[in-house]
N, C-alpha and C positions, 0 to 999 in steps of 0.2 A: 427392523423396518420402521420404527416409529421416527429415525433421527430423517431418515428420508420423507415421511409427510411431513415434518417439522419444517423441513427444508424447501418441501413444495408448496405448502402452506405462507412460505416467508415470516414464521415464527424465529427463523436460522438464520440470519443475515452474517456469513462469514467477511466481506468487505467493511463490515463494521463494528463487531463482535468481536473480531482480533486484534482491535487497537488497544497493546499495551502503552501506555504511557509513564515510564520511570523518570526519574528525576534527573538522567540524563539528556532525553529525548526532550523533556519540556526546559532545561536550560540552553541546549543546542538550538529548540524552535523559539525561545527568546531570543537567543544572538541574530539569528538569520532576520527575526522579525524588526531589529534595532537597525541591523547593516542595511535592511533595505529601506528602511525610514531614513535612514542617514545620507543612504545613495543618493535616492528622490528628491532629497531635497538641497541637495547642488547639481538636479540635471536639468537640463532647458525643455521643453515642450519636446522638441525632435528627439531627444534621446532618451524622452518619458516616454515616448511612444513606443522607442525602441526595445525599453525592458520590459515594457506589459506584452511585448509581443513574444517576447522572450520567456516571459512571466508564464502566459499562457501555454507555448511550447514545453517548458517544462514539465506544468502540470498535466499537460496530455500525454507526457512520456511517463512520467512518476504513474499515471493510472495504465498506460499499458504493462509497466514494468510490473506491479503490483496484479495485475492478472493473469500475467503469465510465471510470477513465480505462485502463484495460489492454485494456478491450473495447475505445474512440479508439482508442488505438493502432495494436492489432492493425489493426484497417478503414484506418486511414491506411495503413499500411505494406504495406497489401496493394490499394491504389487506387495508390502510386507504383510499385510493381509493376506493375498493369495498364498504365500510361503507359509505363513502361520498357518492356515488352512489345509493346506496341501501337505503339511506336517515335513518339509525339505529340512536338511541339513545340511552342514556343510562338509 
């Protein structure tokens, strides 16, 4: 019970507690972050506008996609709980 007040408390921020970051992820987020600098700056006003609207689509898709595989999750990990619990086998 204590990981649940942990969590009602907001001592437990899982949206920002599960950021691993390996040596992969932060040279893959340097590339993306060079390509887009590099975009920008051969695009005119109208098709600057175009990617930041683009920009922001994204990032509102990246944060739904990221909440509902956190919502999976969580339901998986807590249905192999009930099994554990329930002592099932196969």
């Amino acid at each position: 019970m204590m990981v649940l007040k942990e969590l009602w408390y907001g001592n437990i921020s899982p949206s920002t507690d599960c950021r691993i970051t390996t040596k992969e992820t932060k040279e893959l987020m340097g590339y993306i972050a060079t390509h887009h600098e590099n975009l920008e700056t051969t695009l005119g006003e109208k098709q600057k506008d175009i990617l930041q609207r683009f920009d922001d689509c994204w990032s509102e898709l990246s944060e739904i996609n990221k909440r509902e595989i956190f919502t999976y999750a969580f339901r998986l990990g807590a249905r192999i709980m009930l099994e554990v619990l329930q002592g099932e086998t196969l």
